[in-house]
N, C-alpha and C positions, 0 to 999 in steps of 0.2 A: 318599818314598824308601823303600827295601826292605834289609834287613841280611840278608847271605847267609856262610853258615859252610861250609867244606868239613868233610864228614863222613868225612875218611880214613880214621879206626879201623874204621869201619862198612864201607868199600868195602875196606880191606884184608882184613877178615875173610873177608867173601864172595868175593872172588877169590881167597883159596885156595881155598877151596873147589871152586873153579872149575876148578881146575888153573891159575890164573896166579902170574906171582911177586909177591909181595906189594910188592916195592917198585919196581914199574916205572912210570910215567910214567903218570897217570889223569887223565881229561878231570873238570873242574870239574861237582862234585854240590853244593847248595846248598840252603837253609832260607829261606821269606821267613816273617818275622812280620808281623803286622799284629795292632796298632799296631807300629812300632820299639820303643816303650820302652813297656810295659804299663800301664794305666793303670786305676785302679779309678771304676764308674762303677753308681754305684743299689745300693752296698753288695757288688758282684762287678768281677773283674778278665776280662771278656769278651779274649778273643784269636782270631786264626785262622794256624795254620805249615802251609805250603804244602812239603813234600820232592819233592827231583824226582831220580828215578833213570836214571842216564844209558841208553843204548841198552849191551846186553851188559853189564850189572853186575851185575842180580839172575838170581840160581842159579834154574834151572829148578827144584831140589828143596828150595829152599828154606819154610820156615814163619818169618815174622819179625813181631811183633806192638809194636808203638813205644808210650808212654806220654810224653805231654808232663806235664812234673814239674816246678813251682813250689819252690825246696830255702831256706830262708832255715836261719841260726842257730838250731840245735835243734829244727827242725821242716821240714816240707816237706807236698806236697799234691798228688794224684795228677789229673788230669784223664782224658777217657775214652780210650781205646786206640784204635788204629785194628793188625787185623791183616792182612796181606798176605803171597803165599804164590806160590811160581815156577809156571810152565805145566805141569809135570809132576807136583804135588801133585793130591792126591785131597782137596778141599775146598770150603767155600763162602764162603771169602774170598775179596778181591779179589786177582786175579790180575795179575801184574806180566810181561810178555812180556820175553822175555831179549833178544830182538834192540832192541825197538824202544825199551822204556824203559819209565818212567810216573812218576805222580803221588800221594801221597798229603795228605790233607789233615784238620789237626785244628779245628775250629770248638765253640769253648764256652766256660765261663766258670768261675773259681774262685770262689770265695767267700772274700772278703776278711778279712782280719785284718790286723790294723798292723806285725804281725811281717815281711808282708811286703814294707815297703818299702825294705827290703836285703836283695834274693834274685835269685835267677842262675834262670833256663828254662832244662831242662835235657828233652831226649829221651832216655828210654830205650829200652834193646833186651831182648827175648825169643826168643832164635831158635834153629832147632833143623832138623838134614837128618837125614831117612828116623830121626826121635825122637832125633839126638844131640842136648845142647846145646850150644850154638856161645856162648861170651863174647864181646860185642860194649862196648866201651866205648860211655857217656852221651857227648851231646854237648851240651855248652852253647851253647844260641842266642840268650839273648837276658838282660839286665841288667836288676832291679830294679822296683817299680811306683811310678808317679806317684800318690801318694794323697788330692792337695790337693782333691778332693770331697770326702776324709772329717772333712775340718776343718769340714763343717757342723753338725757337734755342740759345736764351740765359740763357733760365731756362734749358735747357738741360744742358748749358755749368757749371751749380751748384747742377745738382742733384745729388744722392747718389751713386757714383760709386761702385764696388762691388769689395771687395777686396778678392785674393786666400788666404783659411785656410793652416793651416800648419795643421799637425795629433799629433803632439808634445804632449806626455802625460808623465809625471813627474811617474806615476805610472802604471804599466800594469799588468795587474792580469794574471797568467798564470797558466797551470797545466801540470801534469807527472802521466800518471798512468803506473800502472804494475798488472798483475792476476795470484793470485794463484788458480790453478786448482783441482780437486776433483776428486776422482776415485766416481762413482756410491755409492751412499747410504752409502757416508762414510765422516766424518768430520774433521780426523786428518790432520795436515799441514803436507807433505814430503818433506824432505830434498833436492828433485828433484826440487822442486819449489822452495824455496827460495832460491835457487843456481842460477835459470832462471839471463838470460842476464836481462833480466829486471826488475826484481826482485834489481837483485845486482846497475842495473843503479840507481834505483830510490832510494838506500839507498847512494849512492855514491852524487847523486845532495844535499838528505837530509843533508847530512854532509856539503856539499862546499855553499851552501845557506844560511846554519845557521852561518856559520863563514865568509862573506864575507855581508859588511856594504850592498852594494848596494842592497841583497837581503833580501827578509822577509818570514819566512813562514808563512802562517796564519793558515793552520790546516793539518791535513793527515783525511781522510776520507775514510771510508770501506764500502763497498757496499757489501754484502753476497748474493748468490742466489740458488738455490736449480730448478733443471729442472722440466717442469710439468707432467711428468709420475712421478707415484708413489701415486698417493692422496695427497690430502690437509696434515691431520694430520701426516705425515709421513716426507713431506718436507717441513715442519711449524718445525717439531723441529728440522731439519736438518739445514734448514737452519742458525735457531738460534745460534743455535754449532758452524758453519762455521765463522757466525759474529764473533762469544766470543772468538774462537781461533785466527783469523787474527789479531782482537784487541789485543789479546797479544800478538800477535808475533811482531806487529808494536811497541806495547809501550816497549816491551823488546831491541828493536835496539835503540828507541831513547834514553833510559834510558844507554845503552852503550857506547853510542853517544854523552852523556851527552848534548842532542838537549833539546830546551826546545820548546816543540808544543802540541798543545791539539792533542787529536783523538776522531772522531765523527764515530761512526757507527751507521747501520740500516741493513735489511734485509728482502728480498722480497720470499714469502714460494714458488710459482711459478711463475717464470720468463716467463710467456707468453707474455711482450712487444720483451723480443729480440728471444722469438721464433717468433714470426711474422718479425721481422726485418733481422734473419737469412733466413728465408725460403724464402722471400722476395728476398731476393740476390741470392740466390740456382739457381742453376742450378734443382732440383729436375722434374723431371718428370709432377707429380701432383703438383706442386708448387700451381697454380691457383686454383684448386680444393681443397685443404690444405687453403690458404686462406681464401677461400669463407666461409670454415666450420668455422670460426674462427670470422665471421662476422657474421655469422646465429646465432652462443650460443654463451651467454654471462656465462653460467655456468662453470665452471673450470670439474667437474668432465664429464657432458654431451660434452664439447671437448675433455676431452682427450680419453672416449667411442669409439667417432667416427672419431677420428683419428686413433686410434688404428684397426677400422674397417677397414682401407684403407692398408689390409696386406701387398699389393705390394709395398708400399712404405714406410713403417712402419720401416721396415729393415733398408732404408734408413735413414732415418731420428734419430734413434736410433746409427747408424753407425759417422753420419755426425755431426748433428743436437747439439742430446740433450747433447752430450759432453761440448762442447762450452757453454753449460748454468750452467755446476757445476764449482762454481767460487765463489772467493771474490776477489771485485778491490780495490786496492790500488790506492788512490788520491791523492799525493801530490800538494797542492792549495799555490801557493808564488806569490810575487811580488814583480817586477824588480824595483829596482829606482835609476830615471835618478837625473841628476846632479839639484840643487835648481837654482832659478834664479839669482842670484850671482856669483854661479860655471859659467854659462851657458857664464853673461857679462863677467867674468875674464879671460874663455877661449877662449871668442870672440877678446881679447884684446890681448891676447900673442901668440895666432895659432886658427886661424880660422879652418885650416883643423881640426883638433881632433874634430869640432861638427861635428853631421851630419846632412843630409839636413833639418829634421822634426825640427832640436834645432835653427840649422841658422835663419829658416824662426819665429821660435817662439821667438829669440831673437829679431826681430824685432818689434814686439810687447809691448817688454817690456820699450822703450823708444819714448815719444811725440816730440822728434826731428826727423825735417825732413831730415836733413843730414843726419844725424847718422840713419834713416831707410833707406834712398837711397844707402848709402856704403854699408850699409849689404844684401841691395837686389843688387845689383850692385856684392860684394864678392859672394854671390849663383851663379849670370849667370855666372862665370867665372869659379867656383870650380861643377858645377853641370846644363851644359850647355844644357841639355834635357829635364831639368823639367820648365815645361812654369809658372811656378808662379809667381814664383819673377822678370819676361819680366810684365806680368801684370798686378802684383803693382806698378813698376817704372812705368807703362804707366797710372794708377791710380793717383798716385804722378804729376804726368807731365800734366796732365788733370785739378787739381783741382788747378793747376798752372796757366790755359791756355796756356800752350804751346802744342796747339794740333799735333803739328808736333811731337815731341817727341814721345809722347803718341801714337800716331796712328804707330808709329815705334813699338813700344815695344808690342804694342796690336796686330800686324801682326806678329811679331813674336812667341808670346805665340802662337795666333791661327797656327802657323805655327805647333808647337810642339804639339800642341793641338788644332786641331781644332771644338772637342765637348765640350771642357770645357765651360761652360755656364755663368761663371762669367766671362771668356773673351768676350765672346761674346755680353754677353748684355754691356760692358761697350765699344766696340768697334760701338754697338747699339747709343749709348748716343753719340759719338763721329760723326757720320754721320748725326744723326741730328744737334750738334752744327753747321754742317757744311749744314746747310740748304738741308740735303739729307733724304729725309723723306722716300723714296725707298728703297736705299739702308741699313737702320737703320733696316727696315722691315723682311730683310733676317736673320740681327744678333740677333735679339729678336727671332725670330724663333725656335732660339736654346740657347736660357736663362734658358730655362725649366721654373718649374711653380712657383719657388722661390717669397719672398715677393717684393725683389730688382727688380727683371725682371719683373714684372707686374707696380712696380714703373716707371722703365723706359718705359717701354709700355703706361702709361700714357700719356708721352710726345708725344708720335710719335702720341698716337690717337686725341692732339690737332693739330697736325700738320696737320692732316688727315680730321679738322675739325671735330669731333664726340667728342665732350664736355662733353656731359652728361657720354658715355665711360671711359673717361680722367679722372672724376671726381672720377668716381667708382675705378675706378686705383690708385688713388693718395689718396683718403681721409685718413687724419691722417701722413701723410706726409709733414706737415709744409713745404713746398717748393715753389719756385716763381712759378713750374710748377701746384697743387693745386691751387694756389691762379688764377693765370690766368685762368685756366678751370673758376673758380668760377666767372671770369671777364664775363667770354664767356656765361655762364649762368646767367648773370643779377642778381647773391648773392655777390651783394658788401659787405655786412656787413659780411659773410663769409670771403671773400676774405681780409678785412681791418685784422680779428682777423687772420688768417692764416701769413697775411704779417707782424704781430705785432709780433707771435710766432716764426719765424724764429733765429736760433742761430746766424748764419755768415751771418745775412743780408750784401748783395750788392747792388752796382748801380740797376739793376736789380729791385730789391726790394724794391728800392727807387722810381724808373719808373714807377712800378706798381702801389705803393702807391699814385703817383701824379693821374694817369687813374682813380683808383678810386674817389678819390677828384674831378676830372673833372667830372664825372658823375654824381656825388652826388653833383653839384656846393657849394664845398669846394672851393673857391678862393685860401685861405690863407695857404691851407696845401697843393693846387698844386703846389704853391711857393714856401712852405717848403722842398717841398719833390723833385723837381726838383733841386732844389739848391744842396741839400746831393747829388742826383746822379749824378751831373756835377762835384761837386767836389771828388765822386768816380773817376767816368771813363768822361774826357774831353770833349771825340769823341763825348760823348751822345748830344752838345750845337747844332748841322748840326740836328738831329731826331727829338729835340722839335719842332726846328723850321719849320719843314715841316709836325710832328703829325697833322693828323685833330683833334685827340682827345683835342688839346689843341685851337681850331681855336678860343672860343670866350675870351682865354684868354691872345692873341698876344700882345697886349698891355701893359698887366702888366709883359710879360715875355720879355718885348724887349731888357733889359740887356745880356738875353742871349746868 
């Protein structure tokens, strides 16, 4: 639908001018705006006023240049001119024919401030024949702007901020190996080897692992291998020997040892993965060449043929190479364990120092008080002042407080320490828009990465940006005021009612929303409802209603507040 104003002052003027009388009977001249009722949209209030001057109204000698003008309480705001001039002017504006009539047309956008959502559109006039000026009264066209877009700086101020993980793991699985070595086609174990440094290391961990609580072993494991010269059948049973001997020679230490651990063996007849993985590393001559041949057959006997064919380096590789593949590994598989979550509060409570940084931050976790997580991340930045995590949950904490100052503190300082960490980033994101910075938010989402959180918060910024259906795609399954607003923005109230129903820590916010949709849906009785809860959230909201367009036809029944 189209809102059309007659512009009498403006056609009485000019028909004096004219030689007509000013009050005789005039054919209907009219304004369409578009939107009807203005609306702010990507942080500007876009408009387009169509004027139409009837046939015989504008003065041949006329010069009349129009200014569409935004005017709220104590300020106002000029958009661009459009000027227009009768057939008889010496000019190069647009010319407006006396007999026939015509059109002018303003298309552009203000730039939003909240001032303006109780303000009158108003056209002004500039006009003037053969240099006089001519006073033409303003004509008002059009009422107020709808600025419920710009309520996404408060659904930012409640969305999901992102808080830093700790690595903290109660359990770490770790290994130790050591390799007893083979002379050529031979399977007994030598006393040379199991004398090895590392041989002896790993019987010495096996002992101090099995007697000390914190550690566990879960198994020893034997890997046999047997090099690929020689045939199949020849390093098939070789290898097997090499298993059966290491297996015993391991269960005979831990039987010594009186360890209690299973042992797992296996054995591979020719080790062709780490002959590719040593030649690979090789400095060898034909390295590349040795390769390729190893990529062409899949056959064990037709590789080692033609390998063997490659005499110049054959030498090599029997020198370097195939030694390193007569072996069985020794695996011992343990795991470290850290202190139980009780150890962790008890020695958070008598010396903080003795945790370290991965337990501090995970004791935070373990308690839903928010004191008692602000000391503990508050203790991190003091005892462990480089690591930006616990600057970015205290600025987390501070945020969902509203205390953006705070928070914008602590969130400049993680990025200080870190300025790619992503969950700072985006939650330093969310903090610039709370603060009506839709730009600057743009830079820290940048480097959110593609997390589910960072695309949440990107949500927000794409309604700020106006791009709704975006926003939507962003946010859906996100029970957030910021969801639900998108859903506003797209005309799914019934979406947006079940979203704003869904919400865990509904707020004022949330309450606000709830009333827009009732106004929409001309719900009288639940815009009253739901205004009421969010006056009694947050106070400041009684100055918003009353200047919301969204609430315009229902001023009367809200005049208590």
């Amino acid at each position: 639908m189209s809102k059309s104003l007659r512009f009498a002052l403006l056609g009485a003027g000019l028909l004096m001018l004219a030689g007509c009388k000013s009050g005789m009977d005039m054919s209907s001249d009219y304004y369409v705006v578009t939107p009807e009722i203005l609306e702010a949209v990507g942080g500007e209030v876009p408009y387009t006023v169509t004027g139409t001057f009837p046939a015989k109204f504008f003065p041949k000698k006329v010069v009349c240049t129009a200014t569409p003008e935004l005017r709220w309480n104590g300020g106002s705001v000029k958009g661009q001119p459009v000027t227009l001039q009768g057939e008889k002017v010496q000019g190069n504006n647009r010319v407006v024919n006396y007999k026939d009539g015509g059109t002018f047309t303003f298309k552009d956008a203000f730039k939003y401030q909240p001032e303006m959502a109780k303000s009158e559109l108003y056209v002004t006039f500039n006009a003037s024949k053969n240099g006089k000026k001519i006073e033409i009264a303003p004509v008002k066209i059009a009422d107020g702007v709808i600025s419920t877009a710009e309520l996404y700086s408060e659904s930012a101020k409640s969305a999901n901020t992102v808080a830093s993980q700790d690595a903290f793991q109660r359990i770490i699985k770790q290994a130790r190996d050591a390799n007893i070595m083979f002379v050529i086609q031979q399977a007994n174990i030598r006393s040379s080897e199991t004398n090895s440094d590392a041989v002896k290391a790993l019987k010495e961990s096996m002992k101090k692992y099995a007697a000390d609580e914190n550690y566990e072993i879960e198994n020893i494991q034997v890997s046999a291998y047997a090099s690929p010269d020689g045939g199949l059948k020849l390093n098939d049973r070789l290898a097997s020997q090499r298993e059966s001997n290491a297996a015993n020679y391991i269960k005979n230490e831990i039987k010594k040892a009186k360890i209690d651990a299973d042992v797992e063996s296996s054995y591979t007849a020719q080790d062709w993965d780490g002959f590719k993985e040593l030649v690979s590393k090789s400095n060898l001559q034909d390295r590349d060449l040795i390769l390729r041949v190893l990529s062409m057959y899949d056959d064990p006997e037709r590789r080692e043929a033609e390998i063997k064919n490659l005499s110049a380096v054959y030498n090599d590789l029997a020198a370097d190479i195939l030694p390193q593949l007569r072996r069985a590994r020794l695996t011992l598989n343990y795991q470290i364990i850290g202190r139980s979550d009780d150890e962790i509060r008890e020695t958070y409570k008598s010396d903080p120092r003795a945790l370290g940084i991965e337990e501090l931050l995970y004791s935070a976790t373990l308690t839903s008080n928010k004191a008692e997580k602000k000391d503990i991340y508050t203790t991190v930045t003091r005892l462990f002042p480089n690591d930006y995590r616990a600057f970015n949950n205290l600025g987390e904490i501070a945020f969902g407080d509203g205390d953006l100052a705070t928070a914008e503190s602590n969130f400049r300082k993680a990025l200080q320490l870190n300025s790619s960490a992503s969950d700072a980033n985006t939650n330093m994101g969310l903090l610039c828009l709370a603060r009506n910075n839709a730009a600057e938010a743009a830079t820290y989402f940048a480097k959110g990465g593609d997390s589910k959180a960072n695309q949440e918060a990107l949500g927000n910024m794409y309604i700020a940006q106006g791009q709704y259906e975006r926003a939507l795609s962003a946010l859906r399954g996100s029970n957030t005021n910021a969801e639900a607003l998108a859903m506003i923005m797209t005309k799914d109230y019934a979406g947006a009612k079940r979203v704003l129903g869904a919400i865990r820590n509904a707020d004022a916010n949330t309450a606000y929303l709830l009333a827009i949709v009732a106004a929409r849906t001309n719900d009288a009785a639940a815009v009253a409802q739901n205004l009421q809860k969010a006056v009694s959230l947050d106070p400041s909201l009684k100055n918003r209603i009353k200047s919301d367009i969204e609430f315009i036809k229902y001023q009367s029944a809200l005049a208590g507040f």
